[in-house]
C-alpha positions as CSV (number, residue, x, y, z in Angstrom):
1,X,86.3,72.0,112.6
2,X,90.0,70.9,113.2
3,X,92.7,73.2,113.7
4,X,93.8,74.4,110.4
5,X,97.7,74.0,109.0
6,X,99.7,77.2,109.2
7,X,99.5,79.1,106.3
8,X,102.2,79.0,103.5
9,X,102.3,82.8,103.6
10,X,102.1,83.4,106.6
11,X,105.2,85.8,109.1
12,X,108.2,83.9,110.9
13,X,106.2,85.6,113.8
14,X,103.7,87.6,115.7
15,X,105.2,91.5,116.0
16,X,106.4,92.9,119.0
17,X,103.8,95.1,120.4
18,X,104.5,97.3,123.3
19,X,101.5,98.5,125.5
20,X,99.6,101.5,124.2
21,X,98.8,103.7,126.9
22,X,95.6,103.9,128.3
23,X,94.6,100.7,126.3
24,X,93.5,97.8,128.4
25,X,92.8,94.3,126.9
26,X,91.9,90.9,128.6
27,X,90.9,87.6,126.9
28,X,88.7,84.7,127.9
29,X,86.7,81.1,126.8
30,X,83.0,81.4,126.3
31,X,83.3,78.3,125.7
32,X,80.5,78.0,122.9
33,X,82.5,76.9,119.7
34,X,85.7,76.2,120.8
35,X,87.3,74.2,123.6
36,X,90.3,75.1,125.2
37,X,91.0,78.1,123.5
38,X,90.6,82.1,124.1
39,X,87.8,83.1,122.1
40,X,86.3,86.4,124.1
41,X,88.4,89.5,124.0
42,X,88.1,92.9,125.8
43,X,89.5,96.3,124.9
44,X,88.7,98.9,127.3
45,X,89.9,102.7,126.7
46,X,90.8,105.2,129.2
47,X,88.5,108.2,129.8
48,X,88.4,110.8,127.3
49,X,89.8,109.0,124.1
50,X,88.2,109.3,120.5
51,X,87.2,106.3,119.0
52,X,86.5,106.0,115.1
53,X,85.0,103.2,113.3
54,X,83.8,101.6,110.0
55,X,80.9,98.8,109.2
56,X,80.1,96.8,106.7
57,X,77.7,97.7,103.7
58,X,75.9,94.7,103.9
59,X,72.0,94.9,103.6
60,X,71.7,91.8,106.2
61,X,74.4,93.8,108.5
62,X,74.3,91.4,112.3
63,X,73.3,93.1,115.2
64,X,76.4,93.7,116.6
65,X,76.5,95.8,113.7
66,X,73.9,98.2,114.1
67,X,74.8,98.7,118.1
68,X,78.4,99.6,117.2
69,X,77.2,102.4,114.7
70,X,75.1,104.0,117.0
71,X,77.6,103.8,120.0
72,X,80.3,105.5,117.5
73,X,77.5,108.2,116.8
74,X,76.5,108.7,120.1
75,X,80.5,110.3,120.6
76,X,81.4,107.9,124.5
77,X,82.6,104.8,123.9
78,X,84.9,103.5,125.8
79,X,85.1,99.4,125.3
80,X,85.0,97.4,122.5
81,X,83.9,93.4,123.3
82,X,84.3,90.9,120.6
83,X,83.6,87.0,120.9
84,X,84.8,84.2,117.6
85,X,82.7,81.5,116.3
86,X,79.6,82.8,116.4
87,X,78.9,85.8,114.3
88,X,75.0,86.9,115.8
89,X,74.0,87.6,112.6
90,X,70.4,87.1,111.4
91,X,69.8,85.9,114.8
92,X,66.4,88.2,114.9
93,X,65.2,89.3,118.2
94,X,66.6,87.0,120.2
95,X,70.4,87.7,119.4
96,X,69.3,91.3,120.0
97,X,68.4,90.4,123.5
98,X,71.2,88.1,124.0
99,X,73.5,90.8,123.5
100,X,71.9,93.1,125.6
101,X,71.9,90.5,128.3
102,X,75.7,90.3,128.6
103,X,76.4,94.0,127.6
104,X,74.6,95.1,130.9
105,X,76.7,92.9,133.0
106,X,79.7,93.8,131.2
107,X,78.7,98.3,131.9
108,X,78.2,96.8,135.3
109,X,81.0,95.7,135.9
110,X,83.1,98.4,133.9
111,X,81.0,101.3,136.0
112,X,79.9,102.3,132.4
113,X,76.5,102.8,130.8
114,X,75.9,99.5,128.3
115,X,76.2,102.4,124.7
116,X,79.5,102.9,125.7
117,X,80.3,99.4,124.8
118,X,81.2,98.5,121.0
119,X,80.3,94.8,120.2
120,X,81.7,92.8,117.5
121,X,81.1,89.5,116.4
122,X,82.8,87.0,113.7
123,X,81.7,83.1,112.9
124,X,78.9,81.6,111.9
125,X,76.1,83.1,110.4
126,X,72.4,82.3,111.8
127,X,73.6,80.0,115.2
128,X,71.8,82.0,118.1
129,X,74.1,83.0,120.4
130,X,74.0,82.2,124.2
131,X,74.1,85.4,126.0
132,X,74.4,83.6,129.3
133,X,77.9,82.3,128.5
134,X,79.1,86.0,126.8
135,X,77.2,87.2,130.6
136,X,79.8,84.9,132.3
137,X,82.9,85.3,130.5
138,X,81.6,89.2,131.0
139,X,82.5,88.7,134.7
140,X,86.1,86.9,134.0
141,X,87.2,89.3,131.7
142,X,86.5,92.4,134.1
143,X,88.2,90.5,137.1
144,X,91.4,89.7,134.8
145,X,91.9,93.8,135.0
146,X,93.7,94.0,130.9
147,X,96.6,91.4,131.7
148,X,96.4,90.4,128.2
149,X,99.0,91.2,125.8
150,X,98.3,92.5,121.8
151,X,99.2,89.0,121.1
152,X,96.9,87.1,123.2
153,X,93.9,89.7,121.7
154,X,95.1,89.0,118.5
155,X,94.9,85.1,119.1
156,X,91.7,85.1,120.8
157,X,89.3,86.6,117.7
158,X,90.6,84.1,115.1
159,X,88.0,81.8,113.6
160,X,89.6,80.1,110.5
161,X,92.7,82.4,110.9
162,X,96.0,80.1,111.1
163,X,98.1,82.8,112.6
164,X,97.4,85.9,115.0
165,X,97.6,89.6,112.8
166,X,99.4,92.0,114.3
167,X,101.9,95.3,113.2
168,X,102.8,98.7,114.6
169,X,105.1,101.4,113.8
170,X,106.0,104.7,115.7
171,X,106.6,108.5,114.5
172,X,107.3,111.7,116.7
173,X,105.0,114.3,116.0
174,X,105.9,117.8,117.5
175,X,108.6,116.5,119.6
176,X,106.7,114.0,121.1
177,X,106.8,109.8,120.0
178,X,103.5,108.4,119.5
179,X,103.1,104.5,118.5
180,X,100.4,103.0,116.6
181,X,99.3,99.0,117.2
182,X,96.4,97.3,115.4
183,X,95.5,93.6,115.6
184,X,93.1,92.1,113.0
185,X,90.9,88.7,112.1
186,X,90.3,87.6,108.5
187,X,90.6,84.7,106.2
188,X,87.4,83.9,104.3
189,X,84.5,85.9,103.3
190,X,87.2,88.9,102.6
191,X,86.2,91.7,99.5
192,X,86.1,95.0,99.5
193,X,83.0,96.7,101.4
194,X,84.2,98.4,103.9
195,X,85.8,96.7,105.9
196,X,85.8,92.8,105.1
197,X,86.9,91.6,108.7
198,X,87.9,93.0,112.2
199,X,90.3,95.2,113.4
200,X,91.5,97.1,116.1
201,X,93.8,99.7,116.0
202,X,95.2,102.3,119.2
203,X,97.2,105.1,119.3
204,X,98.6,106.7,122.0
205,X,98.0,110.2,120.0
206,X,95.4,113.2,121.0
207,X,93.3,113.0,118.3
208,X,89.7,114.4,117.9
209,X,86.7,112.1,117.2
210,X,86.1,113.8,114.1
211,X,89.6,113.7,112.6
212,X,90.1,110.2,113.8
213,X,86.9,109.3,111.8
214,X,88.6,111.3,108.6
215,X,91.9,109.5,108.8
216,X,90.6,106.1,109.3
217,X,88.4,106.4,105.7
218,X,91.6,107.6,103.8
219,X,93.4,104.9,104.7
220,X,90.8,102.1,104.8
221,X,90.1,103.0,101.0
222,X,93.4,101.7,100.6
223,X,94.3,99.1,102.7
224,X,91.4,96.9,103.8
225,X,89.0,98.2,100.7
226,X,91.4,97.2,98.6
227,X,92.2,93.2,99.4
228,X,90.1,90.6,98.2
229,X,89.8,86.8,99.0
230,X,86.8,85.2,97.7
231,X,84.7,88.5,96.5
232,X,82.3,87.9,99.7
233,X,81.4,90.5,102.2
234,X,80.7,89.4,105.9
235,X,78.0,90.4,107.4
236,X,80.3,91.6,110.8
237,X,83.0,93.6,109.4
238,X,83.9,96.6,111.5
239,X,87.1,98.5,111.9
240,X,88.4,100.5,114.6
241,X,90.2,103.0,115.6
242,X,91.0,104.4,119.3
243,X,93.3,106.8,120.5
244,X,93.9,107.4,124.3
245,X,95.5,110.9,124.1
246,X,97.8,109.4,126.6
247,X,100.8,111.5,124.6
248,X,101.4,114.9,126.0
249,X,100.6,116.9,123.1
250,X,98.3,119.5,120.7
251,X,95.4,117.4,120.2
252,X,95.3,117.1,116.2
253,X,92.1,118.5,114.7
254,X,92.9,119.1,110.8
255,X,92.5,116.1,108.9
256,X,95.0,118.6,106.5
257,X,97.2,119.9,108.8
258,X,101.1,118.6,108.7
259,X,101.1,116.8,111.9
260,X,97.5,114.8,110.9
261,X,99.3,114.1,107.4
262,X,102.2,112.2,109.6
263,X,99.8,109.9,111.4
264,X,97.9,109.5,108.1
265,X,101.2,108.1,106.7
266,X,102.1,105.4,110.2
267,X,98.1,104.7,110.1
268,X,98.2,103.7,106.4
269,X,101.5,101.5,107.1
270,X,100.0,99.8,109.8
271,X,96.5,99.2,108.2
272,X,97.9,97.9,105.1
273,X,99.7,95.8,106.5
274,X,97.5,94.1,108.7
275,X,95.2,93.8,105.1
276,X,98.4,92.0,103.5
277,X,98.3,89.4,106.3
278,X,94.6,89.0,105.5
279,X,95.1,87.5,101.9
280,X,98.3,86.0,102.8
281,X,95.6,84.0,105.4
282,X,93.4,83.6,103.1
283,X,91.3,80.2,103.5
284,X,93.8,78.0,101.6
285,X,96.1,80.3,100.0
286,X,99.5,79.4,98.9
287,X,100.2,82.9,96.6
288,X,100.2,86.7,97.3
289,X,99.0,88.5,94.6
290,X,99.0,92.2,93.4
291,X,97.1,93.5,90.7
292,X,98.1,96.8,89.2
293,X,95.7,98.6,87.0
294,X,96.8,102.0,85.0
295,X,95.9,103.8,82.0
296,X,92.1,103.9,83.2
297,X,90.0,107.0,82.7
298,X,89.2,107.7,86.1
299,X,90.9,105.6,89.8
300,X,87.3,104.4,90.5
301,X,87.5,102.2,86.9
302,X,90.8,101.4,87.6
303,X,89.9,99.6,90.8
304,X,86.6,98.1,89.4
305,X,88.8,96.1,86.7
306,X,91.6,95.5,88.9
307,X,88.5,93.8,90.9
308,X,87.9,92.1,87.9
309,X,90.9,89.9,87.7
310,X,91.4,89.6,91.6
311,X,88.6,88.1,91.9
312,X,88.4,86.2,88.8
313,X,88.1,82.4,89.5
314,X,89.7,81.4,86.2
315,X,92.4,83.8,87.4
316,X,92.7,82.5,90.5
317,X,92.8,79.0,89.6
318,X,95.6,79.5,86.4
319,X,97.6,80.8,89.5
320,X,97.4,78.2,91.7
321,X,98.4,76.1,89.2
322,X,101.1,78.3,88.4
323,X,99.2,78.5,84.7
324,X,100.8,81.7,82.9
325,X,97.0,81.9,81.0
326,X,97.4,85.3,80.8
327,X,94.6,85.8,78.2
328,X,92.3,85.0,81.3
329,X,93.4,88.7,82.6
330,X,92.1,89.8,79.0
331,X,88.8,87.9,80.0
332,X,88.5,89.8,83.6
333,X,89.3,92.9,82.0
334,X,86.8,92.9,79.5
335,X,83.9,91.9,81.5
336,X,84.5,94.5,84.2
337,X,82.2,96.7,82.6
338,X,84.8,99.9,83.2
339,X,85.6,101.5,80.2
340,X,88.9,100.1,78.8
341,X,90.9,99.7,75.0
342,X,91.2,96.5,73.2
343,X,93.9,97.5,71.0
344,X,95.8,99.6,73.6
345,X,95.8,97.1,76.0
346,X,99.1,95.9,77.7
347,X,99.8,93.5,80.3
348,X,103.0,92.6,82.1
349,X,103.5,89.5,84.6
350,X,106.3,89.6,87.0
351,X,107.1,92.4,85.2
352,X,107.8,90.8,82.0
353,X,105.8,92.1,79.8
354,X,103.6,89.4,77.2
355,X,101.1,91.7,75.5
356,X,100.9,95.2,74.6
357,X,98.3,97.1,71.5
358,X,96.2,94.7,72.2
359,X,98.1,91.2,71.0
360,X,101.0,89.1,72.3
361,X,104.4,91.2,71.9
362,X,106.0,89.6,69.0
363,X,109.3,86.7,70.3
364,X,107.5,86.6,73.7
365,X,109.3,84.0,75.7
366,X,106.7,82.5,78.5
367,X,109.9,80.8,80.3
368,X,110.3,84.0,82.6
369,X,106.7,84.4,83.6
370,X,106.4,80.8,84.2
371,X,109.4,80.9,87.0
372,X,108.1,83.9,88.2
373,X,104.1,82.0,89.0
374,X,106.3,79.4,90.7
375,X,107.0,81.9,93.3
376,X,105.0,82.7,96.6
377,X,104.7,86.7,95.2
378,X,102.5,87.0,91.8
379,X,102.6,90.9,90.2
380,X,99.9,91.5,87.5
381,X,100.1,95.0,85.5
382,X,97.9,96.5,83.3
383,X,97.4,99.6,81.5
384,X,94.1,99.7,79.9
385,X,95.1,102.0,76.8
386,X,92.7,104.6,78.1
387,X,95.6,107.0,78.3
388,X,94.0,108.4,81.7
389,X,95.5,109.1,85.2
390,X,93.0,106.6,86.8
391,X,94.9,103.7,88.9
392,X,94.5,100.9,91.6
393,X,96.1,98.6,93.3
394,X,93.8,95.4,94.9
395,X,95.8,92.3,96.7
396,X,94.4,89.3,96.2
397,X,95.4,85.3,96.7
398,X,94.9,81.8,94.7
399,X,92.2,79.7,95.2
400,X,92.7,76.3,95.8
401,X,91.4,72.7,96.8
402,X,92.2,73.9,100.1
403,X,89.6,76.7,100.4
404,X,86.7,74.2,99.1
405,X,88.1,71.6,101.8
406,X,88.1,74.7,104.5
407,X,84.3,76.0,103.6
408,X,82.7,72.5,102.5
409,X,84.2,71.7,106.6
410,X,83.4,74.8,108.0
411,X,80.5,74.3,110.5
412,X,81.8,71.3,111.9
């Protein structure tokens, strides 16, 4: 597959990320889908830091997958290796033993036992993978000794991504500054299932394993839960979350407690927006879209209807051709399923509102919605008239010729 055009949405540029201490990273070519390119990247932790992560729900989960879970439960990890372009999923035994090949050269090589190496994988589904070349790139990344910079991690697990994800932000907790960096991959196959892509986030903060584990969930639910793409979940997606402890401070140990509330709050900035530059990747996007959903009986309706619409193809489509069809939002809404009012039913676009108790406001003027779907940023409100407290937002993007173009190419 050719190198894909920049997206329209995407940042002037990669962040500036500064080192996290006691985070190590190095990058390499497997060589096995792509030529010329970084496609092999290595994230090794310093003794004694936490590490939290999240998998996918998928019932056909790859074996990458299943190893990472039980290295999170068995409470030691200390390296996370990823390769792009092949995903080892339903590879059966063999991918299995593939993996296990190069993980016990990489433990080798790391002094570590092979279970205190995470493995993630992203590409294509079903391509056995050649765990001879992940076994030599093994040996290239440990001699490189973590040269590579947040950038060059980010760059290296793209498969259809057009731009590298990165963002961090910093608070002081107790006195002391801690900084928060996470890097991410994602463009197609992106809906919410916890969590629809890959990501890797450090902190130089003294955090228990258990805590961590908390923290990450909270803000997951709304951050990389709550984007959408193309309503597919991967079979590879895993999030996670290290922190070195490299920060002289009280380890945090309350989910609760004031301090754990303040990295709650930098976490949830920096996972959300790593999830914003997911759909703004999205395979062939050219919009940004929020969908709003209040007035529901309960949040979890609210986000099952907000669903709805995101990932609506009719939608979708009236957006990309910058269509104000807004009785295609009644459509989504009604066949979500989640309880909602036909006659109390009010929607706004762009914040102009064009239908409230349930029928088009009386005089409404379509000029200012349709100037507002010829920008990049599309905002979709709704209040469901079910006069409750439940509400969600979901992100979301158009779909266009160029996603069919993308996935009809996508193997070759």
């Amino acid at each position: 597959m050719s190198e894909l055009p920049l997206s329209a949405l995407a940042p002037d540029s990669f962040p500036a990320l500064s080192d996290i201490a006691g985070i190590r990273l190095s990058v390499g070519q497997s060589g096995m889908k792509y030529k010329g390119r970084d496609d092999v990247m290595l994230l090794l932790a310093q003794e004694g830091s936490t590490v939290a992560g999240i998998f996918t729900q998928s019932a056909t989960a790859a074996a990458p997958v299943d190893w990472s879970r039980a290295g999170i439960a068995s409470g030691n990890p200390r390296a996370i290796i990823t390769n792009a372009g092949n995903a080892n999923a339903f590879t059966g035994t063999r991918g299995v033993t593939a993996m296990t090949h190069y993980l016990s050269r990489l433990a080798e090589g790391l002094s570590l036992t092979d279970t205190q190496i995470l493995v993630a994988s992203t590409g294509v589904i079903g391509e056995p993978i050649s765990g001879e070349a992940m076994a030599s790139i093994c040996e290239t990344l440990v001699a490189d000794g973590g040269h590579a910079s947040w950038q060059d991690a980010a760059a290296a697990i793209r498969t259809t991504d057009t731009f590298a994800k990165g963002a961090t932000t910093s608070c002081i907790i107790g006195g002391s500054v801690i900084t928060i960096n996470g890097i991410a991959k994602g463009s197609g196959m992106i809906a919410p299932d916890m969590a629809t892509m890959l990501a890797y986030i450090a902190t130089d903060a003294a955090i228990s394993a258990d805590c961590l584990d908390i923290l990450l969930r909270r803000c997951a639910e709304k951050s990389f839960n709550a984007i959408t793409v193309d309503s597919d979940t991967s079979t590879s997606d895993s999030v996670y979350l290290i922190a070195t402890g490299a920060v002289d401070m009280l380890v945090i140990t309350n989910p609760d407690s004031p301090e754990a509330k303040q990295v709650q709050a930098a976490l949830q900035m920096v996972m959300t927006d790593l999830a914003h530059q997911i759909v703004k990747d999205g395979e062939g996007a050219q919009k940004f879209i929020t969908v709003t959903v209040t007035g529901a009986q309960t949040d979890a309706d609210a986000k099952i209807i907000a669903l709805a619409i995101a990932n609506s193809p009719l939608v979708k489509t009236a957006i990309a051709g910058e269509d104000a069809n807004w009785g295609r939002i009644v459509m989504a809404v009604g066949k979500s399923g989640a309880a909602a009012s036909r006659d109390e039913l009010s929607i706004a676009i762009g914040g102009t509102i064009i239908a409230e108790q349930g029928e088009r406001v009386e005089g409404y003027d379509e000029a200012p919605v349709r100037a507002h779907m010829e920008g990049r940023n599309i905002d979709i409100t709704v209040d469901v008239g079910m006069r409750g407290t439940g509400q969600s937002t979901i992100w979301t993007c158009d779909l266009t010729h160029g996603y069919i173009s993308i996935n009809a190419d996508y193997r070759s």
